[in-house]
Residue frames as qw, qx, qy, qz and C-alpha x, y, z in Angstrom:
[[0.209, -0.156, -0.190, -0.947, 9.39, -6.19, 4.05],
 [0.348, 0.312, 0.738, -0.487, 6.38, -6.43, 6.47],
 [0.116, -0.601, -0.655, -0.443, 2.72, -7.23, 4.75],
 [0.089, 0.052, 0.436, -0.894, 0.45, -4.69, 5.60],
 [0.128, -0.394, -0.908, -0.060, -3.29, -5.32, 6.43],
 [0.225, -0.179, 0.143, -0.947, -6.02, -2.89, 6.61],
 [0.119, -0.327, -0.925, 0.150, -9.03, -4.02, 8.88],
 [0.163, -0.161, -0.078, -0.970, -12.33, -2.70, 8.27],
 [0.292, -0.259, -0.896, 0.212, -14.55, -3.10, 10.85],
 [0.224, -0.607, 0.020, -0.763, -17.32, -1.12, 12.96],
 [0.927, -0.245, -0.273, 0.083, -17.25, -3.25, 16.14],
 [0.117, 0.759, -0.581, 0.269, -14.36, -1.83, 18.10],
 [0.776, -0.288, 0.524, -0.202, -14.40, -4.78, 20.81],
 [0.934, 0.004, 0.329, 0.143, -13.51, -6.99, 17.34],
 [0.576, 0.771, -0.166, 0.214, -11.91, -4.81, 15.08],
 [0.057, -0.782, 0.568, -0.252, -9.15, -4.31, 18.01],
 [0.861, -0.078, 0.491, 0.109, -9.34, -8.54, 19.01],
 [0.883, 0.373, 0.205, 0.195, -8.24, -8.71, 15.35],
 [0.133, 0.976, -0.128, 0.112, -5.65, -6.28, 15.59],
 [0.585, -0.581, 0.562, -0.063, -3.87, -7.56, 18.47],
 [0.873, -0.109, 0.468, 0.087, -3.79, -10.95, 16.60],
 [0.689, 0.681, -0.052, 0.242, -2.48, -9.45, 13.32],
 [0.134, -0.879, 0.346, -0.298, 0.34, -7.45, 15.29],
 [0.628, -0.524, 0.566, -0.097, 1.48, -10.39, 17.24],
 [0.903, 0.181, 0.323, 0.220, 2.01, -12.40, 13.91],
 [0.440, -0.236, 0.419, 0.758, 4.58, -9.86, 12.82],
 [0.208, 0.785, 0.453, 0.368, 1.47, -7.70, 10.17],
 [0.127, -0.177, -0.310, 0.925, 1.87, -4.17, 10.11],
 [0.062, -0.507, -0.851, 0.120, -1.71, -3.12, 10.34],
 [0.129, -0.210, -0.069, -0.967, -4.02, 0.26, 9.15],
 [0.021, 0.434, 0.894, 0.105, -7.88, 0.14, 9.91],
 [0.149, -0.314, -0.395, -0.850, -11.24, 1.77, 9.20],
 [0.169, 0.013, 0.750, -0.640, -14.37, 1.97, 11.36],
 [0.596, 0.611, 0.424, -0.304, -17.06, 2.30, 8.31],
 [0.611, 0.385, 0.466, 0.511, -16.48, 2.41, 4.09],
 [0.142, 0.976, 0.163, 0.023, -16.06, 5.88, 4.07],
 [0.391, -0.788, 0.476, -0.001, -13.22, 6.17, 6.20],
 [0.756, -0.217, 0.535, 0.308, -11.79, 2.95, 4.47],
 [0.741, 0.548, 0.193, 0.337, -11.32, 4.44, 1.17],
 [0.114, -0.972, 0.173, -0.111, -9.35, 7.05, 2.55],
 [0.774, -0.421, 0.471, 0.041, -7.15, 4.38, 4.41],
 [0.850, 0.227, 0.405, 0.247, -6.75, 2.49, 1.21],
 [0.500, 0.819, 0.121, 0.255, -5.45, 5.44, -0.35],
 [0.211, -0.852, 0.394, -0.273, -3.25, 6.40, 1.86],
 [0.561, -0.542, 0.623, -0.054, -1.71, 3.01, 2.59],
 [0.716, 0.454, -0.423, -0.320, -2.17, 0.66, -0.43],
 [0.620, -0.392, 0.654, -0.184, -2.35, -2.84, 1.91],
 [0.019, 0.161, -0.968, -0.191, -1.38, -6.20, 0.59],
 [0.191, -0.416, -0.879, 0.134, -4.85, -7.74, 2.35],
 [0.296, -0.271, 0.373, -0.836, -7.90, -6.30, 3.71],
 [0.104, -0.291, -0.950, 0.032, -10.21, -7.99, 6.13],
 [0.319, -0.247, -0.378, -0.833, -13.80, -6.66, 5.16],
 [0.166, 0.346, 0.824, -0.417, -16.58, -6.78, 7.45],
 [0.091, 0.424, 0.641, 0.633, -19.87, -6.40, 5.11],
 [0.285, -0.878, -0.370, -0.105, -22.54, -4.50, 7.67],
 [0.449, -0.098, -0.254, 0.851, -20.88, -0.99, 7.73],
 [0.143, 0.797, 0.375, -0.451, -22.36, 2.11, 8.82],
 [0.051, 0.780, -0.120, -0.612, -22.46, 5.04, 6.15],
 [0.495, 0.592, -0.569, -0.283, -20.66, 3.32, 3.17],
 [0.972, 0.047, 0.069, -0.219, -21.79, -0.69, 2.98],
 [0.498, -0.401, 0.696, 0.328, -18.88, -3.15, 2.96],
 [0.568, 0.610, 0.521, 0.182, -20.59, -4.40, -0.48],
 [0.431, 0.885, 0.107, 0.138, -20.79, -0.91, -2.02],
 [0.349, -0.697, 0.566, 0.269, -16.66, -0.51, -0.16],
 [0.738, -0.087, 0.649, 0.162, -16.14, -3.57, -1.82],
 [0.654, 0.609, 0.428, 0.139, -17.56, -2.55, -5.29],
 [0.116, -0.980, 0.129, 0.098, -15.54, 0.72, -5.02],
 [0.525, -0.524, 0.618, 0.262, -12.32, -1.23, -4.57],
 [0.520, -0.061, 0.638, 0.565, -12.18, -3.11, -7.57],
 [0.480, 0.855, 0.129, 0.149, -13.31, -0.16, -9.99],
 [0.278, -0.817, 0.376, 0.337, -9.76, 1.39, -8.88],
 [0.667, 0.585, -0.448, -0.112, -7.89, 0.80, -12.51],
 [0.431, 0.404, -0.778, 0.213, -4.70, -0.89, -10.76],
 [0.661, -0.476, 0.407, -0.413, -6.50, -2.35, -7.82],
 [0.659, 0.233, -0.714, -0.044, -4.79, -6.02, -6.97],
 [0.416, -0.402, 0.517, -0.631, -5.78, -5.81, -3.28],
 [0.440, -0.231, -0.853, -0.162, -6.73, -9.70, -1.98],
 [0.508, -0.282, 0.177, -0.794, -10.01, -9.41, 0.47],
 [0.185, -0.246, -0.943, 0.123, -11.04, -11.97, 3.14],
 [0.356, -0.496, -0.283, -0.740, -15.05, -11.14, 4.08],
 [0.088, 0.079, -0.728, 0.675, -16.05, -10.64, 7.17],
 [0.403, -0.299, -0.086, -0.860, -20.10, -11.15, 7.89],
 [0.387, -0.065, 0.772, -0.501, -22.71, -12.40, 10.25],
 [0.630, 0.424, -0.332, -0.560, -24.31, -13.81, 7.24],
 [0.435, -0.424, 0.792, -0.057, -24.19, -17.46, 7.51],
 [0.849, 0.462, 0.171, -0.191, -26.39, -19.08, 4.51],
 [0.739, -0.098, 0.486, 0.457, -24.43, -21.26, 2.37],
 [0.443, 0.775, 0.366, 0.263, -25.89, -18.52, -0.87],
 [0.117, -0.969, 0.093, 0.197, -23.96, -15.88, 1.34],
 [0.780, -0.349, 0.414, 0.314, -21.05, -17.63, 1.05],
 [0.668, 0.305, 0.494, 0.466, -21.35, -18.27, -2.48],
 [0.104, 0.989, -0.038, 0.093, -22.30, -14.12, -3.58],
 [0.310, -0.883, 0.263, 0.234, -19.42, -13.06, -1.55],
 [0.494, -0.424, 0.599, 0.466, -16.81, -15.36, -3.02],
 [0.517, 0.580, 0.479, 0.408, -18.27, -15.29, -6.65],
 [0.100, 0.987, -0.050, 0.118, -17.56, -11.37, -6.52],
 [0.251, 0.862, -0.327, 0.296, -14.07, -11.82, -6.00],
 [0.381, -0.801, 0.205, -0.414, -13.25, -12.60, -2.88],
 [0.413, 0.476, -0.769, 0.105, -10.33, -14.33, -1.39],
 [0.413, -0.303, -0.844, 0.160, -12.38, -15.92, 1.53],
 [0.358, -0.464, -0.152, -0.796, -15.16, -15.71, 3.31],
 [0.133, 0.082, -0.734, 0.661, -15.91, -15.63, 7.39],
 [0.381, -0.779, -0.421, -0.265, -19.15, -15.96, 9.48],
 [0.036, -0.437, 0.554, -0.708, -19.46, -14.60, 12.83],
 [0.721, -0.652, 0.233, -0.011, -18.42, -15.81, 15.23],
 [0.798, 0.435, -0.399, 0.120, -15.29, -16.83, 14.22],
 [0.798, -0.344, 0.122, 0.479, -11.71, -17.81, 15.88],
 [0.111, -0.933, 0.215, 0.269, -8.93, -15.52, 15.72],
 [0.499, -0.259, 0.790, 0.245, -6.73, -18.55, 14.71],
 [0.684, 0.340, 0.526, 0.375, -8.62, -19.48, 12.20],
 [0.440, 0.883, 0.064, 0.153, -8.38, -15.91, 10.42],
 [0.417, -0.757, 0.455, 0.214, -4.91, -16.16, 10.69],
 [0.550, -0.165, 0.761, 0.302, -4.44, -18.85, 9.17],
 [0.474, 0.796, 0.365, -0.089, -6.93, -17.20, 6.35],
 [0.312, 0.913, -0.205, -0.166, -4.60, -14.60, 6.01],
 [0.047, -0.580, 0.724, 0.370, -1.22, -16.06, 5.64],
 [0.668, 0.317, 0.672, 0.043, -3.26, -19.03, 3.45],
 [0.387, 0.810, 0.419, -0.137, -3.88, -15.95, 1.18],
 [0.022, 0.952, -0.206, -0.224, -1.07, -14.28, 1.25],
 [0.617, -0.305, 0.664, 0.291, 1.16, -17.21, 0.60],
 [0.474, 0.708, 0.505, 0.139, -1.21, -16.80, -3.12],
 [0.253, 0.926, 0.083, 0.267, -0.47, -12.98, -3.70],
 [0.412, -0.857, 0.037, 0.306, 2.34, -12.33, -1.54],
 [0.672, -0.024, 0.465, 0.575, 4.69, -12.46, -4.24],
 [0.294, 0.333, 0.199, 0.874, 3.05, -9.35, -6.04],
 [0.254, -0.904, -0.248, -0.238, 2.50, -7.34, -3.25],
 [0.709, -0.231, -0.014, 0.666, 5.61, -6.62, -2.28],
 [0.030, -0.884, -0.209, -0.417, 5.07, -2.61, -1.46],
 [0.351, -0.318, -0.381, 0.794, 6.81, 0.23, 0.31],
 [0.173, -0.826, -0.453, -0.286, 3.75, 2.75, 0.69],
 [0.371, -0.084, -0.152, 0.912, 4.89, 6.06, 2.04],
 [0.090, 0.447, 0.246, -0.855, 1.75, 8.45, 2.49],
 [0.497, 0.662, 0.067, -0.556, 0.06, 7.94, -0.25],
 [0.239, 0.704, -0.588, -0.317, 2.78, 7.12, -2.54],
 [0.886, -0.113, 0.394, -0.217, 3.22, 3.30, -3.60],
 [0.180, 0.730, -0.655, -0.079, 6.48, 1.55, -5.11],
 [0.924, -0.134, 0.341, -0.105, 6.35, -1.98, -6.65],
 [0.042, 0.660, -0.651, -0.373, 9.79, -3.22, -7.73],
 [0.383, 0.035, 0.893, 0.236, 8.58, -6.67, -8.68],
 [0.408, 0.597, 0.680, 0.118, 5.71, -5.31, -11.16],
 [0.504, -0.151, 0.019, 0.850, 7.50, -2.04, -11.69],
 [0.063, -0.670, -0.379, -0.636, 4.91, -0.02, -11.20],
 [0.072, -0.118, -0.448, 0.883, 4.20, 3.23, -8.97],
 [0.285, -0.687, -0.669, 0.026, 0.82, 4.69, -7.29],
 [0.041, 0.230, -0.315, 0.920, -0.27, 8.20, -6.29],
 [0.412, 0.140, 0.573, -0.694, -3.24, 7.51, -4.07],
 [0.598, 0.273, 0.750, -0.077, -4.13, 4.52, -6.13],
 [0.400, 0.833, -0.277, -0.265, -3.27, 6.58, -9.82],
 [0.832, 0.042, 0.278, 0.479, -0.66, 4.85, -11.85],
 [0.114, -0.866, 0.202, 0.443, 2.41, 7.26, -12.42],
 [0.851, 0.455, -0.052, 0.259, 4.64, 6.66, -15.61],
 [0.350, -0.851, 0.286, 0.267, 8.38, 6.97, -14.84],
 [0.583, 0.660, -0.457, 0.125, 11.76, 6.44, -16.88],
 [0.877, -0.096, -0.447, 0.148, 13.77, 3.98, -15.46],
 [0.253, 0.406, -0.261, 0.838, 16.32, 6.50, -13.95],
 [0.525, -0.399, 0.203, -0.724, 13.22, 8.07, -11.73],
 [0.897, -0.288, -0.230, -0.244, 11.92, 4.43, -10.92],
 [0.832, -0.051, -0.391, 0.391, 15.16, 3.46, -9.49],
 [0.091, 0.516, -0.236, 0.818, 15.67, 6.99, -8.04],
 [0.646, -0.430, 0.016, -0.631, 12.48, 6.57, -6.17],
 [0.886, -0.306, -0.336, 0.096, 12.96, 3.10, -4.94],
 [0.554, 0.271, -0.391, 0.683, 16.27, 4.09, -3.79],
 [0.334, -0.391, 0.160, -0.843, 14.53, 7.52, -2.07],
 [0.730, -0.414, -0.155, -0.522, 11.63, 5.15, -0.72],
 [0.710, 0.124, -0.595, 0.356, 14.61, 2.54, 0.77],
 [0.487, -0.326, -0.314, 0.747, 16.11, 5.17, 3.12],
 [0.054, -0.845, -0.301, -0.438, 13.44, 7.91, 3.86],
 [0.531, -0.841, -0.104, 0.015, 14.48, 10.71, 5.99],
 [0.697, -0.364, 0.336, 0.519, 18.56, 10.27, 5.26],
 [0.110, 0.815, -0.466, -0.327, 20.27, 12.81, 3.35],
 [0.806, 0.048, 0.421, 0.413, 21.95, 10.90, 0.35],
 [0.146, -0.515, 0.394, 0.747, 24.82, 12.73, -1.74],
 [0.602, 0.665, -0.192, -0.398, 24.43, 13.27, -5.63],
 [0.251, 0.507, -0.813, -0.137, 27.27, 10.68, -5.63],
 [0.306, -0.036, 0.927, -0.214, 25.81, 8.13, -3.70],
 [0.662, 0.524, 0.298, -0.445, 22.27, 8.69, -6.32],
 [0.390, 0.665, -0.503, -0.392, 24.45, 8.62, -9.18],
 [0.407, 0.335, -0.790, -0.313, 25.40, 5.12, -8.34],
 [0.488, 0.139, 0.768, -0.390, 22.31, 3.82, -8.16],
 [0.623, 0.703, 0.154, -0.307, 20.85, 5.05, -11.20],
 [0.516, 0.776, -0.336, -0.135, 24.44, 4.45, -12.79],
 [0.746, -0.579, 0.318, 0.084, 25.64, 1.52, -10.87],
 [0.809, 0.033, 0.349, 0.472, 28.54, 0.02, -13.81],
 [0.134, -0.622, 0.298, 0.712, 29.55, 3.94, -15.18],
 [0.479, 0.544, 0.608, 0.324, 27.64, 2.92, -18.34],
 [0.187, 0.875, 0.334, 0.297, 27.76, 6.87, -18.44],
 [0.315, -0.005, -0.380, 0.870, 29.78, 9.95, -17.54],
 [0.100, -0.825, -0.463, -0.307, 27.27, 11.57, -15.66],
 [0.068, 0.621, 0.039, 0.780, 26.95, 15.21, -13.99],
 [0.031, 0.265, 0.583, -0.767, 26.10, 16.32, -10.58],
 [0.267, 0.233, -0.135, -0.925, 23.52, 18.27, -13.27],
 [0.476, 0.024, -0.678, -0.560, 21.97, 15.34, -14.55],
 [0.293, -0.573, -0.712, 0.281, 20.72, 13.47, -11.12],
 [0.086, 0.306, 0.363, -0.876, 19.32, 17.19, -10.52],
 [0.351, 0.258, -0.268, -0.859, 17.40, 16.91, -13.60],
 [0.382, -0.236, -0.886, -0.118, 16.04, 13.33, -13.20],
 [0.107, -0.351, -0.787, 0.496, 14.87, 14.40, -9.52],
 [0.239, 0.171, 0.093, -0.951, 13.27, 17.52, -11.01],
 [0.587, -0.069, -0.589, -0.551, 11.03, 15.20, -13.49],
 [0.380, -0.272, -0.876, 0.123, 10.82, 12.66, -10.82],
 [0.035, -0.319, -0.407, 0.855, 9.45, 15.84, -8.06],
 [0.446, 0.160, -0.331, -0.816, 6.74, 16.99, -10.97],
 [0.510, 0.038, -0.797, -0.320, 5.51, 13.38, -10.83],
 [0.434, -0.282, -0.769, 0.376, 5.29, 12.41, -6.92],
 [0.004, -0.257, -0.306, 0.917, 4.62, 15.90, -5.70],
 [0.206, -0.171, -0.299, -0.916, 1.91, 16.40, -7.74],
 [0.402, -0.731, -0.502, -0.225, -1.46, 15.99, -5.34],
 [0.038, -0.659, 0.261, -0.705, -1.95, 18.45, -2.77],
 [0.850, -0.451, -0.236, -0.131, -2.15, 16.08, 0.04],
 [0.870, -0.109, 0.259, 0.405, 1.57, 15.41, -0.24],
 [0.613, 0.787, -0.077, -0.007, 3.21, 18.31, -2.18],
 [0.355, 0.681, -0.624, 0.144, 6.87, 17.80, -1.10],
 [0.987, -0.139, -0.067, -0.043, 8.18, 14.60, -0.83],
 [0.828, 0.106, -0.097, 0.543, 11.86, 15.30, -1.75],
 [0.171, -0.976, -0.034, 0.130, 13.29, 17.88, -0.14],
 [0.718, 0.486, -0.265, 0.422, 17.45, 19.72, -1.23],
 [0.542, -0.837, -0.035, 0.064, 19.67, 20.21, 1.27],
 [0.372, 0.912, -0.140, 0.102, 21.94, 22.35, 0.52],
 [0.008, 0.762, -0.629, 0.152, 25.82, 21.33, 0.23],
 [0.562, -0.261, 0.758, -0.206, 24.92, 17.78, 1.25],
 [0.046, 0.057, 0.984, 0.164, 22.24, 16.06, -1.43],
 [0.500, -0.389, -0.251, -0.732, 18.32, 15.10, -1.05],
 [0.188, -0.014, 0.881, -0.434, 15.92, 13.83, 1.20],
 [0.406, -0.381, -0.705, -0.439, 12.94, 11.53, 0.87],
 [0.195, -0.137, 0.537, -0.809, 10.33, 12.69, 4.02],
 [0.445, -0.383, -0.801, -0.119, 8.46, 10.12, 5.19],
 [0.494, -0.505, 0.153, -0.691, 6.21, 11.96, 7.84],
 [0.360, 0.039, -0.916, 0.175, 6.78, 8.86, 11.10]]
């Protein structure tokens, strides 16, 4: 499962230098051009990492920043990005929070080696499959609509992972059944995975960004639609 990394930069000349170098280490990679446009992003992708440059136009990396961790379930890790070079800057930036903190100029190398330093820390609960909005952690068994926490019943949580596994692929009522029933602990129905997906379809479907996620196809099963 790739990390993903959202870079928020205004600088195209660096925001794409750092791109290239995330991309070529094997990151899969969103980015922003000013704090407006990155809370959108963040909602819509829910990265492991972001690297934060602090002098943005419209919506301050600072007042991005402060944004980010009012979000109830935020656990995002942030490396700062600023031309700010006092040792006091240093100290602000990483006393708020931050997981490290960059001047400019910098080396590409060394923020590399920032991020997978960091991630080697958190990558263990950030283990995400992020689907439009939607966000599915199986090691902290918790789901996200655009940064919301969803309650599910175990049934739906394992429905969904399952759905979020293998978007786009028709799967039968038999092949859902044993997932959600993998040792026949039950005699279930064809009727009863229709009624888990309905509760689970009330739950995911419900912003209007995103209203159908699962779609029936008739005679065959569902589908999870990931939009590629």
């Amino acid at each position: 499962m790739k990390q993903t990394i959202m870079v928020v930069e205004d600088d195209k000349m660096i925001r794409e230098l750092i791109l290239i170098y995330l991309k070529k280490n094997g990151y899969e990679v969103v980015e922003a051009s000013d704090g407006e446009e990155a809370k959108t992003v963040y909602l819509e992708h829910q990265p492991c990492l972001i690297i934060l440059d602090l002098m943005l136009p419209k919506v301050s990396g600072e007042e991005f920043y402060e944004w980010l961790r009012e979000q109830e379930q935020n656990s995002v890790s942030v490396i700062m990005l600023s031309a700010k070079a006092r040792i006091d800057d240093r100290i602000s930036g990483l006393n708020q929070g931050a997981d490290a903190y960059m001047t400019k100029p910098f080396d590409p190398k060394e923020l590399i080696a920032q991020v997978e330093a960091v991630l080697r820390r958190t990558g263990l609960f950030c283990q995400k499959i992020v689907v439009e909005g939607l966000c599915i952690m199986p090691k902290k068994g918790e789901v996200l609509l655009y940064g919301a926490r969803i309650k599910l019943t175990k049934y739906e949580f394992s429905l969904l992972h399952y759905f979020m596994q293998n978007p786009n692929i028709v799967l039968s009522r038999e092949q859902l059944m044993l997932q959600i029933y993998p040792y026949g602990e039950h005699t279930v129905m064809e009727r009863t995975i229709d009624a888990h997906i309905k509760k689970l379809r009330e739950k995911v479907e419900n912003h209007p960004s995103k209203p159908e996620r699962i779609q029936t196809v008739r005679g065959m099963g569902y589908k999870f639609v990931a939009n590629k």
